[in-house]
Every structure is written in C-alpha cells, then in structure tokens.
TIRO-2110 file (N, C-alpha, C; in Angstrom, 1 decimal):
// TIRO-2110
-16.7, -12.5, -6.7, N, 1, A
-16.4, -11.4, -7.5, CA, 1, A
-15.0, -11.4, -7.9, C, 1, A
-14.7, -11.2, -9.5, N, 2, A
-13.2, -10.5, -9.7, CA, 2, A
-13.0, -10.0, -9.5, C, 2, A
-11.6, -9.5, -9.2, N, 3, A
-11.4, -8.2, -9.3, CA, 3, A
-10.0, -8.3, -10.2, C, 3, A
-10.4, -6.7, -11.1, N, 4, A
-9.7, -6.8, -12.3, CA, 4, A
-7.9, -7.0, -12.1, C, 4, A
-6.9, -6.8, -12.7, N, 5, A
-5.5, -7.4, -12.4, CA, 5, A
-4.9, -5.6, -11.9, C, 5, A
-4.1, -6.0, -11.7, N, 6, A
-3.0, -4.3, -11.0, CA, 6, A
-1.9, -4.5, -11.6, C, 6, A
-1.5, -4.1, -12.6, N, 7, A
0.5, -3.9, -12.7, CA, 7, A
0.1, -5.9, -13.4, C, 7, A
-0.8, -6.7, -13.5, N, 8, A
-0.5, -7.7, -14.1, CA, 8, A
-0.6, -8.9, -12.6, C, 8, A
-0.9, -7.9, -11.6, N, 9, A
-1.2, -9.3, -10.1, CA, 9, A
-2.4, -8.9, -9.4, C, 9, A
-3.2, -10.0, -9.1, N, 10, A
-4.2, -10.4, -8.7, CA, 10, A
-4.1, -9.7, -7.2, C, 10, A
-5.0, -8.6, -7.2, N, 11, A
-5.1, -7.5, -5.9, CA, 11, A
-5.9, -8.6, -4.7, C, 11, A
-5.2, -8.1, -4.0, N, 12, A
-5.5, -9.1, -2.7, CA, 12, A
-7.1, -8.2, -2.0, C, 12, A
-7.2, -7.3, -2.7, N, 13, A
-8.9, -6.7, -2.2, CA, 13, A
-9.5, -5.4, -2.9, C, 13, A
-10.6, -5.6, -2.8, N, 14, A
-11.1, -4.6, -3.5, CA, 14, A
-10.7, -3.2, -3.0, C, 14, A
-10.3, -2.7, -1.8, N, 15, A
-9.8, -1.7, -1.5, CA, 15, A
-8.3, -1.9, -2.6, C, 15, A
-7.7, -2.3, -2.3, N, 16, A
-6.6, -2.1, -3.2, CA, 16, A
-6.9, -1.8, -4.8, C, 16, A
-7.8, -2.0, -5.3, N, 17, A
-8.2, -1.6, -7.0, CA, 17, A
-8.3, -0.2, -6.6, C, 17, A
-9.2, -0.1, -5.4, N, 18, A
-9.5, 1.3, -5.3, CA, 18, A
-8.6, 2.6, -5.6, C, 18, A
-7.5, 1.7, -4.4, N, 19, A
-6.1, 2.4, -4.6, CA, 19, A
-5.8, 2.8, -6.0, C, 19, A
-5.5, 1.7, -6.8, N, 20, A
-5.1, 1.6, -7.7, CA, 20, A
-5.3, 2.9, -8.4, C, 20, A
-6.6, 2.6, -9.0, N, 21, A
-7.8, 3.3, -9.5, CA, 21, A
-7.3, 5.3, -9.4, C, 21, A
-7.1, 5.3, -7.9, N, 22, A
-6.9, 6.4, -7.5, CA, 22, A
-6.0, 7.2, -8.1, C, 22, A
-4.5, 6.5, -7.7, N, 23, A
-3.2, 6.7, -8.1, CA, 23, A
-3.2, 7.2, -9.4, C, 23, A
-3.8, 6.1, -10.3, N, 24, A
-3.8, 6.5, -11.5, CA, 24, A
-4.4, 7.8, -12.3, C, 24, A
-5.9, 8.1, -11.6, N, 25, A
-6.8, 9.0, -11.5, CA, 25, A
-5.6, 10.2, -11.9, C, 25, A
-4.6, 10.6, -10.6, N, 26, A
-4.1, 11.7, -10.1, CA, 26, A
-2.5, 11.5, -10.4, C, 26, A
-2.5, 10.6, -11.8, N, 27, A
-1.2, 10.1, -12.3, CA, 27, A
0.0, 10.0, -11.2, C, 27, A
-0.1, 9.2, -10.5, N, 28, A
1.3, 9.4, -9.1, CA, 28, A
1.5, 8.0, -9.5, C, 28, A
3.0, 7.8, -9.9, N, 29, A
3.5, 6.7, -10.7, CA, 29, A
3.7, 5.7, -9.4, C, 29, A
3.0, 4.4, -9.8, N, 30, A
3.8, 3.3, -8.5, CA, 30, A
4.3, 2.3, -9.1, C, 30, A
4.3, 1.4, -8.1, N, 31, A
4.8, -0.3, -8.2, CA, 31, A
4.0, -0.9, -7.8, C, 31, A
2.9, -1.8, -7.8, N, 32, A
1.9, -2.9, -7.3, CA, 32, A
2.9, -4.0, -6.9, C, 32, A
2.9, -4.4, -5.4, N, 33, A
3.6, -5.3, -5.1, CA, 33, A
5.2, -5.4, -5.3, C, 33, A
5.5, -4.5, -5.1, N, 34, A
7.1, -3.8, -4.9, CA, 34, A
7.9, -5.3, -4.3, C, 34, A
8.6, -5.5, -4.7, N, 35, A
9.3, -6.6, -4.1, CA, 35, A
11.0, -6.0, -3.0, C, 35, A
11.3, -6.1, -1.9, N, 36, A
12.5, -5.5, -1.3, CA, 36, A
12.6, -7.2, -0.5, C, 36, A
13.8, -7.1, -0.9, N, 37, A
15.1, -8.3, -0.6, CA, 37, A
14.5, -9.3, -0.7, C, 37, A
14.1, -9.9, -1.6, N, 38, A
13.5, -11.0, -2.5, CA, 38, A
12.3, -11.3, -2.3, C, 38, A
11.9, -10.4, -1.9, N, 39, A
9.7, -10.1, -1.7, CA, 39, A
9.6, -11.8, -1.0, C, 39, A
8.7, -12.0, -1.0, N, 40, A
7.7, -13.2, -0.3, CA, 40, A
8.1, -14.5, -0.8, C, 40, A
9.1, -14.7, -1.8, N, 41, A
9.9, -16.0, -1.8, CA, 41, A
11.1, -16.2, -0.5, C, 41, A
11.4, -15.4, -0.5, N, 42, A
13.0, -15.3, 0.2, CA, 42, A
12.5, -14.8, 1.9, C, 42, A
13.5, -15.3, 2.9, N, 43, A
12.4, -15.6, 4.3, CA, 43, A
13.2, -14.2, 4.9, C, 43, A
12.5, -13.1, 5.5, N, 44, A
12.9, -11.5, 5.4, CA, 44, A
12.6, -11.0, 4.7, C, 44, A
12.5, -11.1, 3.1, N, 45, A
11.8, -10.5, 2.6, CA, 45, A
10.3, -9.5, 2.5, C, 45, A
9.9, -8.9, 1.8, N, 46, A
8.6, -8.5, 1.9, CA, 46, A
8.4, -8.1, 0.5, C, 46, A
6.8, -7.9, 0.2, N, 47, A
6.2, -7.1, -1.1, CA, 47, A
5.5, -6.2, -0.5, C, 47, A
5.8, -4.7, -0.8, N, 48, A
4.9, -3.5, -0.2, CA, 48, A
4.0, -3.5, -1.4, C, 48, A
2.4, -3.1, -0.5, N, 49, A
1.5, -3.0, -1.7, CA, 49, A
1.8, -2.3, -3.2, C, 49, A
2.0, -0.6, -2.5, N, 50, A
2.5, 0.2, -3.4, CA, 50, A
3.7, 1.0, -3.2, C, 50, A
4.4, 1.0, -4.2, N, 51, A
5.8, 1.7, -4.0, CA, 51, A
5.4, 3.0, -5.1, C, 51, A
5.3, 4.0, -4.3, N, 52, A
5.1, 5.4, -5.0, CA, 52, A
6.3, 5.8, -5.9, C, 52, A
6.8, 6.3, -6.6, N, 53, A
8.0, 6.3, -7.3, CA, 53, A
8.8, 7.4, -8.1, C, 53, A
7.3, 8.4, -7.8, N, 54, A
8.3, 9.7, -7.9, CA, 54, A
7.8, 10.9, -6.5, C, 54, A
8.4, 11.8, -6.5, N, 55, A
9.5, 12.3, -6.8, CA, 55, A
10.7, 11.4, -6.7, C, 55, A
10.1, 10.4, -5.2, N, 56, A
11.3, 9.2, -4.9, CA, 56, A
10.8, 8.3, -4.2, C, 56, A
11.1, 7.0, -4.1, N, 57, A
10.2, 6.4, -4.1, CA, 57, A
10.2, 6.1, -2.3, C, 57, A
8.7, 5.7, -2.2, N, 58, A
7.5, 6.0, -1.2, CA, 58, A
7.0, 4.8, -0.8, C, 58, A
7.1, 3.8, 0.3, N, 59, A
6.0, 3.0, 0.5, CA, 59, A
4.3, 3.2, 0.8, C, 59, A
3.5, 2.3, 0.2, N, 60, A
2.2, 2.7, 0.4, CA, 60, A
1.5, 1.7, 1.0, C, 60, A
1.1, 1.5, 2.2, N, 61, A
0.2, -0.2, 2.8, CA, 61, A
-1.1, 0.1, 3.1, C, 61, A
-1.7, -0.8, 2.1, N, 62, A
-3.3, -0.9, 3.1, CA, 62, A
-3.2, -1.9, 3.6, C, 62, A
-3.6, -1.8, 4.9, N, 63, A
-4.1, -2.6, 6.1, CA, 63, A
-5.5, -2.7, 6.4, C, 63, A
-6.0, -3.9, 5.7, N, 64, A
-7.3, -4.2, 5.8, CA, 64, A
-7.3, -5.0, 7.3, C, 64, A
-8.8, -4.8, 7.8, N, 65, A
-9.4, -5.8, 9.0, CA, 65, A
-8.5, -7.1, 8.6, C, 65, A
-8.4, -7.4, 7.2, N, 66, A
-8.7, -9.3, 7.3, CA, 66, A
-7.1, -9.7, 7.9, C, 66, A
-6.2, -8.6, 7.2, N, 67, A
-5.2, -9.0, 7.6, CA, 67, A
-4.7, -8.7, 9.1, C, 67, A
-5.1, -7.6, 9.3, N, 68, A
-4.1, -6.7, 10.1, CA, 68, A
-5.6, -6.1, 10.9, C, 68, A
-5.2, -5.9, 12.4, N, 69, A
-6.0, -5.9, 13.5, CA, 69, A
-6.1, -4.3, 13.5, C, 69, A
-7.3, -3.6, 13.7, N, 70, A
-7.5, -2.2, 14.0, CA, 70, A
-6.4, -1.5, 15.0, C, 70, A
-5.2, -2.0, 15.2, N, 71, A
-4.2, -1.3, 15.6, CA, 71, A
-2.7, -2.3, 15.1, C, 71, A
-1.7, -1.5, 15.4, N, 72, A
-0.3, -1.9, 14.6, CA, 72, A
-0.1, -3.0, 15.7, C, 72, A
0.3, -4.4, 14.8, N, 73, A
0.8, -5.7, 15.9, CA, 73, A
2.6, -5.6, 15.7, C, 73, A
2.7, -6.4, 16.2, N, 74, A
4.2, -6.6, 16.5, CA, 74, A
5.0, -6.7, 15.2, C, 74, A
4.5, -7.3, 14.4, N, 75, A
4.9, -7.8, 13.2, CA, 75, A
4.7, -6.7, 12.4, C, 75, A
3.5, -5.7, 12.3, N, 76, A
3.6, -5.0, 11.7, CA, 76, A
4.3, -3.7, 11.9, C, 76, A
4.7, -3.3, 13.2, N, 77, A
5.8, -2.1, 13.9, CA, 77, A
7.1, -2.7, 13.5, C, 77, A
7.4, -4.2, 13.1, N, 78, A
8.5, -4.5, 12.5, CA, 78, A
9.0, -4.3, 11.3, C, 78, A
7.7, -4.7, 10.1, N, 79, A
7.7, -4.2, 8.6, CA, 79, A
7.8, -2.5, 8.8, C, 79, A
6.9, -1.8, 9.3, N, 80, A
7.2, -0.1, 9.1, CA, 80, A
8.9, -0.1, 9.5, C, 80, A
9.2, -0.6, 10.6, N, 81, A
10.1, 0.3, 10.7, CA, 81, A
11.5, -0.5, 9.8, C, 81, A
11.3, -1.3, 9.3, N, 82, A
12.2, -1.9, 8.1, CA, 82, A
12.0, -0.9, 7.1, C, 82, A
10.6, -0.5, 6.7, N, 83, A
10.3, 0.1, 5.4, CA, 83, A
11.5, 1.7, 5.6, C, 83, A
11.1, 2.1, 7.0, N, 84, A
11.7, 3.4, 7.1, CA, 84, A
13.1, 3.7, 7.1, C, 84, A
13.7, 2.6, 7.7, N, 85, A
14.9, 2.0, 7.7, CA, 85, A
15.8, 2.0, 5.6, C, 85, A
14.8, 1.3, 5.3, N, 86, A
14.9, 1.0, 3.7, CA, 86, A
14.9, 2.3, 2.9, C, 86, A
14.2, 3.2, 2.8, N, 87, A
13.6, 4.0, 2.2, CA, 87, A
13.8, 5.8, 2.9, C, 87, A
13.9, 5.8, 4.4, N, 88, A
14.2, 6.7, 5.0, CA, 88, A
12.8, 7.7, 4.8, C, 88, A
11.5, 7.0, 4.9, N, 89, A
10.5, 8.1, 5.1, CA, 89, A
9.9, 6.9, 5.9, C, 89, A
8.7, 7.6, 5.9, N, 90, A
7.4, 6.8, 7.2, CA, 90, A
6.8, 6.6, 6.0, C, 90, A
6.0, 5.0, 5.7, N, 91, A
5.6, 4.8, 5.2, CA, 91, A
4.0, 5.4, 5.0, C, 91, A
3.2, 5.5, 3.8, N, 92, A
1.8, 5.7, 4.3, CA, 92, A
1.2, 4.5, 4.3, C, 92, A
-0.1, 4.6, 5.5, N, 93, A
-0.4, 3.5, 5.8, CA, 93, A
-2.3, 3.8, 5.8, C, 93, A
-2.8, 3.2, 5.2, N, 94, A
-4.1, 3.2, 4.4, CA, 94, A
-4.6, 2.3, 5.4, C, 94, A
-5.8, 2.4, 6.6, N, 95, A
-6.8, 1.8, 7.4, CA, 95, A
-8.0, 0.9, 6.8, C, 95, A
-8.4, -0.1, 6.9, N, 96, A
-9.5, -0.5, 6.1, CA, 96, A
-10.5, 0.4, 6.6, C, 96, A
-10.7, 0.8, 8.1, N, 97, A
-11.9, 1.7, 8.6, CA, 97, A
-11.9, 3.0, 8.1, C, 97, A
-10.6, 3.5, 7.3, N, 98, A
-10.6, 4.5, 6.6, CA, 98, A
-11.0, 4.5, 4.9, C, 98, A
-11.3, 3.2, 4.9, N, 99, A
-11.7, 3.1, 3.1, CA, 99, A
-12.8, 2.2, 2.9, C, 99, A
-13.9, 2.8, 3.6, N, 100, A
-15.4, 2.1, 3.4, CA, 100, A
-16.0, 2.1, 2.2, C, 100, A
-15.5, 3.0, 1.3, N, 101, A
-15.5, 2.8, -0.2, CA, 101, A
-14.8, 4.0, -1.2, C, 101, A
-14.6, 3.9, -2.4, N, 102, A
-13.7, 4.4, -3.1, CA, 102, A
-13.8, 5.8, -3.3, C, 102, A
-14.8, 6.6, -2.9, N, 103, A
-15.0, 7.9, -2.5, CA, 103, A
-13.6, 8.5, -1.3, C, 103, A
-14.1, 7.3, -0.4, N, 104, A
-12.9, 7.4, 0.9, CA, 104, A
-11.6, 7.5, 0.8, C, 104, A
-11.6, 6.8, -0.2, N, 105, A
-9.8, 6.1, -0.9, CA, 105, A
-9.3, 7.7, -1.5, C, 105, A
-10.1, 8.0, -2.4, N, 106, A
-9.7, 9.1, -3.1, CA, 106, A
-9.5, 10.7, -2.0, C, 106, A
-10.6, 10.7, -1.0, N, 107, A
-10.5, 11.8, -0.1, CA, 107, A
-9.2, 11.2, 0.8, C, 107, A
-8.6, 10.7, 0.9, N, 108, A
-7.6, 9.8, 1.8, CA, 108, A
-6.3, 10.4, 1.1, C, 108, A
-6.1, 9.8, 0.0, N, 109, A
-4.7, 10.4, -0.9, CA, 109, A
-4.7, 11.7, -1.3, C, 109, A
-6.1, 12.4, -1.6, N, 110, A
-6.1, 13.8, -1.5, CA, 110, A
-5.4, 14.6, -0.4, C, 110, A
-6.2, 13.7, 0.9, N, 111, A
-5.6, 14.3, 2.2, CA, 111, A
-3.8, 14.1, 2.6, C, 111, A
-3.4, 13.1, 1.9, N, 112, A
-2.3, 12.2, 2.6, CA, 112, A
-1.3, 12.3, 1.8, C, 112, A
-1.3, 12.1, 0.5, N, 113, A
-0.5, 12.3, -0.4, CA, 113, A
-0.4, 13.5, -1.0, C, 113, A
-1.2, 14.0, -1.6, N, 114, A
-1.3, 15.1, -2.6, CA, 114, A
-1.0, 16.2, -1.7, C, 114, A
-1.8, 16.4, -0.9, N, 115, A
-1.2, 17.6, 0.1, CA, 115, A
-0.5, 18.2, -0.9, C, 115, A
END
C-alpha cells in the first residue's frame, strides 16, 4: 500500500497520515519531519516527526511497535530529553498501542493537545 506524501515526504506509517490527517482536521500548524541540528544527515542530529508550531513550537513523536519497544529505551530517554532540553517543553509522545486506528489518533489529540 501507498501511502499518500506529508509536507512533500514519504510518511514512514500509516499512523503517521493519520496524524497528519488529524492536525490538519483541527487546523494546528506543524512541520512533517522537523529537522534540529542537521536532522539525519549530520551524526547528533535528529528529524522529529512533527513540530507543532503555534502558539510555539512543540515536538510531536509517534512511537510505533516497529521502531520503538512498548516502553522508552535508552536511546529514546536521550532524544526526549534533548527535545526538552531544545524546546523547553516535554514532548508529546503518540504510542502505537494508542493508535489502533484513526478514530484513536483523533480521540488522542483531542485528549492531549487540544485540551
């Protein structure tokens, strides 16, 4: 299956369209694959899925199964607290067991964002 493009880049999962999809839904302006200190070419680097961008800007991660283990690994308690470090908020962080489909996605940022 395709899955259609985000911001112009090939979504690494269908949960992520979802996202997308959402965001847009409830107009909350992002960045698809946010690049901070030369994103994924440059070695430290990173690309956060989504960078929320107003009121100010906001990291946003889904953590699917494929990548990322039903709990935070080492590697990943390093990116958050870089993000928080960067940015000075806690990033939100999107569960794959939390988004079994795009119903979920939307009750999630209802719950999480929108507040």
């Amino acid at each position: 299956m395709t899955l259609p493009l985000i911001q112009g880049h090939t979504p690494g999962s269908q949960e992520e369209v979802w996202i997308a999809n959402t965001l847009y839904k409830f107009k909350i302006p992002f960045i698809y694959q946010f690049e901070v200190a030369g994103g994924l070419r440059i070695r430290g680097g990173m690309a956060i899925d989504f960078m929320l961008t107003h009121p100010r800007y906001h990291p946003f991660e889904f953590y699917g199964d494929y990548w990322h283990e039903r709990e935070v690994s080492g590697g990943d308690l390093l990116r958050i607290k870089a993000m928080e470090d960067i940015f000075h908020v806690k990033p939100y962080i999107l569960w794959g067991k939390d988004a079994p489909d795009e119903t979920a996605v939307v009750t999630w940022i209802k719950k999480n964002i929108l507040r």
